[in-house]
C-alpha positions in Angstrom: 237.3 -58.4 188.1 237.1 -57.8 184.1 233.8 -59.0 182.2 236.4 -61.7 180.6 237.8 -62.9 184.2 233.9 -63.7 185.0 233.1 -65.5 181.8 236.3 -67.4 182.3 235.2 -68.2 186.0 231.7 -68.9 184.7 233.2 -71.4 181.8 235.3 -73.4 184.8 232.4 -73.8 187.1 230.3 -75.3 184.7 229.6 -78.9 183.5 230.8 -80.7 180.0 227.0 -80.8 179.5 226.5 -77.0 180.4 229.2 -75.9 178.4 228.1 -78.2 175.1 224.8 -76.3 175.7 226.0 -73.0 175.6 228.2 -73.5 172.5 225.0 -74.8 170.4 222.7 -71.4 171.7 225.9 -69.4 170.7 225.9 -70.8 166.9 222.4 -71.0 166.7 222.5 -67.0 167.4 225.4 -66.9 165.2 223.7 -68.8 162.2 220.1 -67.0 162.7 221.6 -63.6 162.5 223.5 -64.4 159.4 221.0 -66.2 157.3 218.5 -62.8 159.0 220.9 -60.6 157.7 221.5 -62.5 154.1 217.7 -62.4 153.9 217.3 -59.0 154.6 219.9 -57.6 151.6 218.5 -59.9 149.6 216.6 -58.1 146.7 212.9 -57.8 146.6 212.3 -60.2 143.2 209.5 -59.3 141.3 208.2 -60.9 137.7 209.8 -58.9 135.1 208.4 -61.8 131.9 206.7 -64.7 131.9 206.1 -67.1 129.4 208.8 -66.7 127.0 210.9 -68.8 124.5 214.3 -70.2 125.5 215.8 -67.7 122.7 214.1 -64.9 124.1 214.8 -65.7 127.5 218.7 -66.1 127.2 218.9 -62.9 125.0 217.1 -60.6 127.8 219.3 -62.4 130.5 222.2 -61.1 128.8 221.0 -57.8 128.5 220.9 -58.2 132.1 223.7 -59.3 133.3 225.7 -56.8 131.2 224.2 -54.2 133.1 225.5 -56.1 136.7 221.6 -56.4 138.0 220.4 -59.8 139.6 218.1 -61.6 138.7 216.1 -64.8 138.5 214.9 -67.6 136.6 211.8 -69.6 136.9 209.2 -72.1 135.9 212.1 -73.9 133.1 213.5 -70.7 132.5 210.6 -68.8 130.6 210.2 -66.4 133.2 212.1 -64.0 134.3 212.2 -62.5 138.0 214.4 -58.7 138.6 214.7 -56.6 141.6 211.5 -54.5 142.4 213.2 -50.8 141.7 214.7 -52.1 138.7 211.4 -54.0 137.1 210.5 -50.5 135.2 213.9 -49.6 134.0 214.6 -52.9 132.9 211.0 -53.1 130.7 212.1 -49.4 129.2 215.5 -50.8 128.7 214.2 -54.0 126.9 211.7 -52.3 124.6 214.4 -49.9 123.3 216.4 -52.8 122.1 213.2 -54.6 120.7 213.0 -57.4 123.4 210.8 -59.5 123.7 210.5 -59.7 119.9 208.0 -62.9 120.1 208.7 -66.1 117.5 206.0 -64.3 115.6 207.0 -61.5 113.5 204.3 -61.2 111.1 204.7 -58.9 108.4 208.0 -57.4 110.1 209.9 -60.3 108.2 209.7 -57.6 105.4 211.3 -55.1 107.5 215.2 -56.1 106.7 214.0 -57.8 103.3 217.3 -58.0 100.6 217.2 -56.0 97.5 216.8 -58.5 94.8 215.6 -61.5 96.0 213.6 -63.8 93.9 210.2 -64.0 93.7 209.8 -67.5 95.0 211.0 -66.1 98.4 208.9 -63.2 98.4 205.9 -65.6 98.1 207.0 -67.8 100.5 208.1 -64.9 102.8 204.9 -63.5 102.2 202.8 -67.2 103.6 205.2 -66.8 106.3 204.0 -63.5 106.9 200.2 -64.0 106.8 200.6 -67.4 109.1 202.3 -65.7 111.8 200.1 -63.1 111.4 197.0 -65.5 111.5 198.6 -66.8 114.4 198.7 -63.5 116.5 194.7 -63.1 116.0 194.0 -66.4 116.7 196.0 -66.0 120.4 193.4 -63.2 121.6 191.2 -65.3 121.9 190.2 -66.3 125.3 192.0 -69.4 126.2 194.0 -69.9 123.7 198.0 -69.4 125.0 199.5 -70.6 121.6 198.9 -70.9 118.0 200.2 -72.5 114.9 198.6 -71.8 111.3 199.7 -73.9 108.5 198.5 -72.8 104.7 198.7 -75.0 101.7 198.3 -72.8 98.5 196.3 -74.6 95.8 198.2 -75.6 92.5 197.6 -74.8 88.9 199.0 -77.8 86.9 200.0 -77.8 83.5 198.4 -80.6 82.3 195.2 -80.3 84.8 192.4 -77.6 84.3 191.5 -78.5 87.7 193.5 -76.9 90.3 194.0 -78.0 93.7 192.1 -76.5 96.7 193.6 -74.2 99.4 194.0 -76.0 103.0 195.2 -75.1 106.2 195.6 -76.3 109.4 195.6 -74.6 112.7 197.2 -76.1 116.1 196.4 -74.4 119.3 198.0 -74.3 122.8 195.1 -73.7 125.7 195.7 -72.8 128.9 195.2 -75.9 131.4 192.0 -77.1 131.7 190.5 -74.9 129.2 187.8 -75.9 126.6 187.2 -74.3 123.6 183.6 -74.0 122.7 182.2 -75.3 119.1 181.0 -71.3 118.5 184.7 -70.4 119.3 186.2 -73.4 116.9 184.0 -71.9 114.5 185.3 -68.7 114.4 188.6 -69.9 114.3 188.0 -71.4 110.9 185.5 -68.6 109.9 188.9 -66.0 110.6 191.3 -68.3 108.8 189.0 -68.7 105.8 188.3 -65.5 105.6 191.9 -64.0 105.6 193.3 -66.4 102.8 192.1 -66.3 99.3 190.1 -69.0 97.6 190.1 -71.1 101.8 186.9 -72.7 102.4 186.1 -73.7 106.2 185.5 -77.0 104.9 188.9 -77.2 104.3 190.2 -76.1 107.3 191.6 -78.5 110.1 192.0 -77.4 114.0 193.3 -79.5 116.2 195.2 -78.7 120.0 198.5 -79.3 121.6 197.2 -83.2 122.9 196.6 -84.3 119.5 192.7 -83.4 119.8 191.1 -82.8 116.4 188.4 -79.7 117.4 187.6 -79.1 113.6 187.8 -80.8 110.4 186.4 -80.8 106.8 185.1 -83.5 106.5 181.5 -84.0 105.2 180.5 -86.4 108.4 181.6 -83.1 111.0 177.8 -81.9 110.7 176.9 -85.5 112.0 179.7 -85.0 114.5 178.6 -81.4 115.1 174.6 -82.6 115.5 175.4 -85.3 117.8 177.5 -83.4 120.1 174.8 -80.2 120.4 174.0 -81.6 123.9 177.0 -81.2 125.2 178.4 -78.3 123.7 175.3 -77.1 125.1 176.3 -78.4 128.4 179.4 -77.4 128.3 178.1 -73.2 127.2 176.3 -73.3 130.2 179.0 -74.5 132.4 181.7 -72.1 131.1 179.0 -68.6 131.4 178.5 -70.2 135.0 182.2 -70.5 135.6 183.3 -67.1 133.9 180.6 -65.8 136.1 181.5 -66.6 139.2 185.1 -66.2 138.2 184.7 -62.2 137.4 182.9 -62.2 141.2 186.2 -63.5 142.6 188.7 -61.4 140.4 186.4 -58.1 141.6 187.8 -59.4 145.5 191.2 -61.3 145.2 192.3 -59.5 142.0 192.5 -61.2 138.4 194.4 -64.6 137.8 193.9 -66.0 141.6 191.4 -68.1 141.1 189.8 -70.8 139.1 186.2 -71.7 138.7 185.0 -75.7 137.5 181.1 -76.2 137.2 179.7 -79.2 136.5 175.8 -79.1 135.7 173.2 -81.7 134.8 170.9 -80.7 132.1 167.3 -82.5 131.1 167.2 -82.2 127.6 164.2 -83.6 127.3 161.2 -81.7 125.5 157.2 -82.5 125.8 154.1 -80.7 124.5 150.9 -80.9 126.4 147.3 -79.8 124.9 144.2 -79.2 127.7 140.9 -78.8 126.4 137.9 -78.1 127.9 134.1 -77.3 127.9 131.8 -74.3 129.2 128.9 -76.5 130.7 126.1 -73.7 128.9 125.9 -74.4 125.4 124.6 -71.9 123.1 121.6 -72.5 120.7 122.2 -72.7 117.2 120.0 -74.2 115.1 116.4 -76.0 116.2 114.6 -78.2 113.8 111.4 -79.7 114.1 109.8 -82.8 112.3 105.8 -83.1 112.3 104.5 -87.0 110.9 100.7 -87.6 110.4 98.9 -91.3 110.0 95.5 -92.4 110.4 94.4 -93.2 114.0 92.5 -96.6 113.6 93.2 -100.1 111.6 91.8 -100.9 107.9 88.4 -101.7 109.0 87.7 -98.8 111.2 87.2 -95.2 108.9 89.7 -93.0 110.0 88.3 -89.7 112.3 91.6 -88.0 111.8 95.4 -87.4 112.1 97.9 -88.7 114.6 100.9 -85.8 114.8 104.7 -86.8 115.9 107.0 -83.9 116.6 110.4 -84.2 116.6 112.5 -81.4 117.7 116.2 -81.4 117.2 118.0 -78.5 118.9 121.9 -77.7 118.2 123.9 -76.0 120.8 127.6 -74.7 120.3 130.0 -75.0 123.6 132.7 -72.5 124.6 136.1 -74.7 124.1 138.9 -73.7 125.7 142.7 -74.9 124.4 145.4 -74.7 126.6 148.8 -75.7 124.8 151.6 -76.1 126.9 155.3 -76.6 125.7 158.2 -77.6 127.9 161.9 -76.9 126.5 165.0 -78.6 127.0 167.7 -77.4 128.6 166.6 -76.9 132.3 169.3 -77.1 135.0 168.3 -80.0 137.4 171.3 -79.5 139.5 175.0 -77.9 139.8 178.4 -78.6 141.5 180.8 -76.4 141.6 184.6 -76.7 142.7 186.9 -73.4 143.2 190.7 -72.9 144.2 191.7 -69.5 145.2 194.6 -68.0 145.7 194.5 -66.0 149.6 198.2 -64.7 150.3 198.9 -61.6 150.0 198.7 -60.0 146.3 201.2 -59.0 144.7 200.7 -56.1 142.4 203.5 -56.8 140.2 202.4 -60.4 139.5 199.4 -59.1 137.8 201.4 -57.4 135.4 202.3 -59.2 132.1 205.8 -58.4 130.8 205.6 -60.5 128.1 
């Protein structure tokens, strides 16, 4: 008897019920080892970019696709996922034809700049230029993902002898649930006043992605600035804290997998307490004495001689001690501290920004 005569026999023998069994464990075998064997020719995807711009995302995919390699898209589009032997080839390839370029050119715009163009667009080409340029400096910064710099040359009117002042404005993308510090706004308008000629930093305005306003001109900002030294100071202490604890984790689980929130409770307040105290043995200084004579009887009685009164007056100088003792704000009373870490397996080609 063949194999196939004893499956047949085997099919006859058994129930509806068997035989609906046996049909379900066939296509489940059937199914498992196809989507097993999809899963194992699929490509190894690993993050080629991250965090581009629509345009510069749709003109690498192209690039792409022209050379018939997979590849996919992620988080809206702005980043960009290739097959892991390609990821190199595909950066080398990209770079040679200038991509990603970035929004920001800077002072490339002059790069493919027209013979004979007026001056007027070479001054505004050239505030075009220093923003984006601004811009670029302004995103090394720790925290800051984004920026925007707006410039406002001042004005000499025909009629005015006064000319109008130089503003800017600066808007700034953070990274989610960053903070910037006021020491770090400060240097924000300290770089943008510095760079532009005839820019004060009291006419400089900062403000973030939410519609926050971080920095302004205004003459009441050092009110603002005074009355909010507690917690900036609060908030310094919690970010070192944070950052520190943050560097620990990087040094294990690698950089990027984890993030760090400290909340502390600071006593601000300040006292100043002064001790004295006295040696018991005083030291002689000065000792006077006071001698008094009268007569002995009354009126009627003839005196036989002289009653004496000493007085002695002694001065004595005692060791003082001063102990002065000065408490200063800012002592940590207690701290909490939240942390999410990331434990699958790293990937070494996440770490790398393509971008």
């Amino acid at each position: 008897m063949s194999f196939l005569q004893k499956i047949t026999a085997i099919w006859q023998n058994v129930s509806i019920v068997q035989r609906a069994l046996l049909i379900a464990v066939v296509l489940t075998v059937i199914i498992t080892g196809g989507l097993l064997t999809h899963w194992v020719r699929r490509p190894d995807m690993r993050l080629l970019y991250q965090e581009l711009a629509p345009e510069e995302a749709s003109k690498i995919t192209e690039k792409i696709s022209e050379k018939g390699i997979a590849y996919e898209l992620r988080n809206g589009g702005t980043t960009i996922y290739a097959p892991k032997e390609k990821i190199y080839q595909l950066r080398l390839d990209m770079a040679k034809e200038g991509l990603p370029a970035g929004e920001q050119g800077g002072y490339k715009i002059f790069d493919n700049e027209k013979i004979g163009i007026s001056p007027f667009v070479q001054n505004v080409n050239l505030k075009r230029a220093l923003q984006e340029e601004l811009a670029k400096s302004i995103q090394m910064i720790d925290g800051v993902v984004h920026a925007r710099v707006h410039i406002v040359s001042a004005k000499q009117t025909l009629f005015s002898s006064q000319a109008s002042k130089t503003s800017a404005s600066v808007v700034l993308r953070l990274r989610p649930g960053y903070r910037l510090s006021a020491l770090n706004i400060a240097a924000i308008t300290h770089l943008v006043a510095g760079s532009v000629e005839g820019l004060g930093t009291e006419n400089i305005t900062v403000i973030d992605s939410q519609g926050h306003l971080l920095s302004s001109g205004e003459p009441d900002q050092t009110m603002a600035n005074g009355a909010g030294t507690v917690a900036d100071y609060r908030e310094r202490v919690e970010q070192n804290l944070a950052e520190k604890v943050e560097d620990m984790l990087a040094t294990v689980l690698g950089p990027g997998r984890s993030t760090v929130k400290v909340s502390a409770v600071i006593d601000m307040t300040s006292s100043n307490l002064v001790t004295k105290s006295y040696e018991p043995k005083g030291v002689s200084v000065k000792e006077e004495i006071r001698e008094k004579s009268k007569p002995a009887g009354g009126t009627q009685v003839k005196p036989t001689g002289k009653e004496i009164d000493n007085t002695i007056t002694t001065e004595k100088l005692f060791g003082e001690k001063v102990i002065k003792t000065v408490e200063l704000p800012g002592e940590i009373k207690s701290l909490t501290v939240a942390a999410v870490v990331d434990l699958l397996p790293a990937d070494t080609n996440e770490a790398e920004t393509g971008g």
